[in-house]
C-alpha positions in Angstrom: 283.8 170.2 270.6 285.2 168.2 273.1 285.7 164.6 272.1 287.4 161.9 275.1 287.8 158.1 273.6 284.6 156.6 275.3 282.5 159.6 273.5 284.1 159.1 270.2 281.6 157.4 267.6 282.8 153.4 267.3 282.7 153.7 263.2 281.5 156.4 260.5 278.4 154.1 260.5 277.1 154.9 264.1 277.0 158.8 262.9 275.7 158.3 259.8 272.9 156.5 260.8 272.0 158.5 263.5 271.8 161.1 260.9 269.4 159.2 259.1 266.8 160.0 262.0 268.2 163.6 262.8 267.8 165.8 259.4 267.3 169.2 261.6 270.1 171.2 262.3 272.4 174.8 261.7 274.3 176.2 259.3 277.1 178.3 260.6 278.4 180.6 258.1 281.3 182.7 259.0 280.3 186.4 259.1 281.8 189.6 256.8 284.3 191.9 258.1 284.3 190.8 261.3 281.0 190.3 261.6 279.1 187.6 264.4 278.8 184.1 262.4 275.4 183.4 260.9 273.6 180.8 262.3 270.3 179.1 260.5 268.2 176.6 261.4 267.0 174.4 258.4 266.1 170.9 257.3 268.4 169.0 255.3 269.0 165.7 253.6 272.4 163.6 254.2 273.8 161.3 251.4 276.4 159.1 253.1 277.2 157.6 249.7 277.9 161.2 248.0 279.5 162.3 251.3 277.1 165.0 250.6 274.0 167.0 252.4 271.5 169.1 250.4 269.0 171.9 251.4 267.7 174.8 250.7 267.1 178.4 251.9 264.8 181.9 250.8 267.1 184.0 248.6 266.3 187.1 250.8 268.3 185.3 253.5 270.9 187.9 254.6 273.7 184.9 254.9 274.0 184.5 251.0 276.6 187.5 250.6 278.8 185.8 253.5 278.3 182.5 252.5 279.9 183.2 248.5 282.7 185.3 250.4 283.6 182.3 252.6 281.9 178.8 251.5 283.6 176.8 254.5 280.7 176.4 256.6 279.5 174.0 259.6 276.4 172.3 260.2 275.6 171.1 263.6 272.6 168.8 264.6 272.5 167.5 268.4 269.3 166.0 270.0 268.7 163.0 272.4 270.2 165.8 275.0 269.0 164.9 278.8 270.7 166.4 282.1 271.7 163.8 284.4 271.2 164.6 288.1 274.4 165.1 290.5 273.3 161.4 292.8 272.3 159.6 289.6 276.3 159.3 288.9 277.5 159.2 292.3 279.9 156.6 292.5 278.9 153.5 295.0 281.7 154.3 297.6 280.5 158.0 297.7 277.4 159.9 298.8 274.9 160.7 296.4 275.2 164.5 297.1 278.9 163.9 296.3 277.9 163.1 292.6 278.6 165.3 289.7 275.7 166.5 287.4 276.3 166.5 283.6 274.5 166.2 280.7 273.8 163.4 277.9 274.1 164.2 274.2 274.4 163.3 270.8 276.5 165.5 268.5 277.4 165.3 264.6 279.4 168.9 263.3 280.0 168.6 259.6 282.3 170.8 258.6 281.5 171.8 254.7 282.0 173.3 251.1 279.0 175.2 250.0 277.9 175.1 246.6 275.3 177.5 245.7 272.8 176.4 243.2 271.0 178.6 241.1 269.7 176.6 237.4 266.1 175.8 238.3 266.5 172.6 236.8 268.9 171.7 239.4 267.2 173.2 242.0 264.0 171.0 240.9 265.7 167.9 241.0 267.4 169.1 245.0 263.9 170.0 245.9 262.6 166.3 244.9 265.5 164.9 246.8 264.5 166.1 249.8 260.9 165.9 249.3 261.4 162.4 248.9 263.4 161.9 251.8 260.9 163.5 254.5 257.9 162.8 252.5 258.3 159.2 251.0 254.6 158.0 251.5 254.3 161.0 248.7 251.5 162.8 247.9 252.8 166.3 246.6 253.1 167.0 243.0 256.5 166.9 241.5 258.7 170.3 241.3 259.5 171.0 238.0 260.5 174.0 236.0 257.9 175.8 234.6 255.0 173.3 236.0 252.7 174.2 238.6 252.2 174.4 241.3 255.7 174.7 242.2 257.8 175.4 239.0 256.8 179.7 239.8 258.2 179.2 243.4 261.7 178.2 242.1 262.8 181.9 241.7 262.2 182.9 245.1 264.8 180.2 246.4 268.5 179.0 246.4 269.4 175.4 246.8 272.5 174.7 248.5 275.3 171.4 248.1 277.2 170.6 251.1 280.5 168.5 250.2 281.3 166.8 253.6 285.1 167.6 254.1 285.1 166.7 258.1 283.3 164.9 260.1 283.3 165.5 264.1 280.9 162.9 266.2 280.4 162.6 269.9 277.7 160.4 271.7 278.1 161.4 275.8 276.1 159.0 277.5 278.0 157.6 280.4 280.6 155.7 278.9 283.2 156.5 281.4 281.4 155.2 284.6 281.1 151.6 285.9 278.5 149.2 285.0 276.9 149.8 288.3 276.7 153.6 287.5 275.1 153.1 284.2 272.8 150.8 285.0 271.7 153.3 288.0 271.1 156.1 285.5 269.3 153.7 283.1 267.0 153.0 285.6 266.2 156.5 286.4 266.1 157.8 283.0 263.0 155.1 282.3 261.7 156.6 285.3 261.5 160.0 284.8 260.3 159.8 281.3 261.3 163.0 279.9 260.9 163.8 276.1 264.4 162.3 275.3 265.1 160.2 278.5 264.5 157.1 276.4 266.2 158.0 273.5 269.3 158.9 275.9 269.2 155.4 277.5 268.8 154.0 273.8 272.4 155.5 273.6 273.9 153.9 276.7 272.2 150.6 276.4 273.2 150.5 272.5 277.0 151.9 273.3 277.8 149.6 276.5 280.5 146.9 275.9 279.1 143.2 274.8 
């Protein structure tokens, strides 16, 4: 992934609080013998503190022989992604037909060390984790071995550790143009009120020098 300066996260703590609000994502595992990577989708819970992110998957998943060959793994989350019209970013001394069309993102890559876990009492206390974290109003019972109503389900899956060993973050939202520019394409994305237009000029409103 391409990073310039005015993309580049100002401090770990822009990244990892977006994080906070973007727990969906995929694993990238490299594939056997050649093979195409694995990619999975999955939900996932990010400790800045630990520097680590747990989850976990069904063990019938096909990636778990590749996974144990080669732990190294990525997972990539992007959302508040919008495409910016051509005129929107045409610059004032040029004709809107003359602009360039791009697109608007947020991007956090975590490059990882997968631990497998299998002891369902560690795999109770991961599942509680991240139960807590999406579900905090609770309202499920608690997972514990050998308790219903979850303890029978803890054989069917594998929790997973990921130690955060890089960290590669990119929020493209303009930052290159002029002030006149941005504040063109802010208007425009309030207008056209797509799912993630506000969101995206959250980014450049939030991002723009005081």
């Amino acid at each position: 992934m391409l990073i310039h300066p005015w993309d580049a996260p100002r401090d770990d703590t822009e990244w990892q609080r977006w994080l906070d609000d973007h727990d969906f994502g995929e694993l990238a595992v490299n594939g056997l013998d050649g093979e195409p990577p694995y990619v999975q989708p999955l939900h996932f819970t990010y400790d800045a503190g630990l520097g680590e992110v747990v989850t976990h998957l069904a063990r019938p998943n096909p990636m778990w022989p590749a996974l144990l060959a080669n732990p190294d793994v990525v997972l990539s989350v992007v959302d508040d992604y919008v495409y910016v019209p051509g005129p929107w970013q045409a610059a004032p001394d040029e004709p809107p037909e003359h602009g360039t069309p791009t697109s608007f993102y947020a991007a956090v890559q975590l490059r990882c060390r997968a631990n497998v876990v299998d002891d369902p009492a560690e795999k109770a206390e991961l599942l509680n984790r991240q139960v807590g974290h999406f579900q905090p109003e609770g309202g499920s019972a608690e997972v514990a071995v050998g308790q219903v109503p979850y303890g029978r389900l803890l054989s069917g899956i594998r929790g997973l550790r990921l130690e955060v060993t890089g960290v590669r973050a990119k929020f493209k939202f303009g930052g290159r143009r002029t002030e006149e520019v941005q504040d063109r394409i802010a208007v425009r994305l309030a207008g056209r009120g797509g799912a993630r237009d506000e969101g995206a000029r959250e980014h450049m409103v939030r991002r723009r020098p005081a």
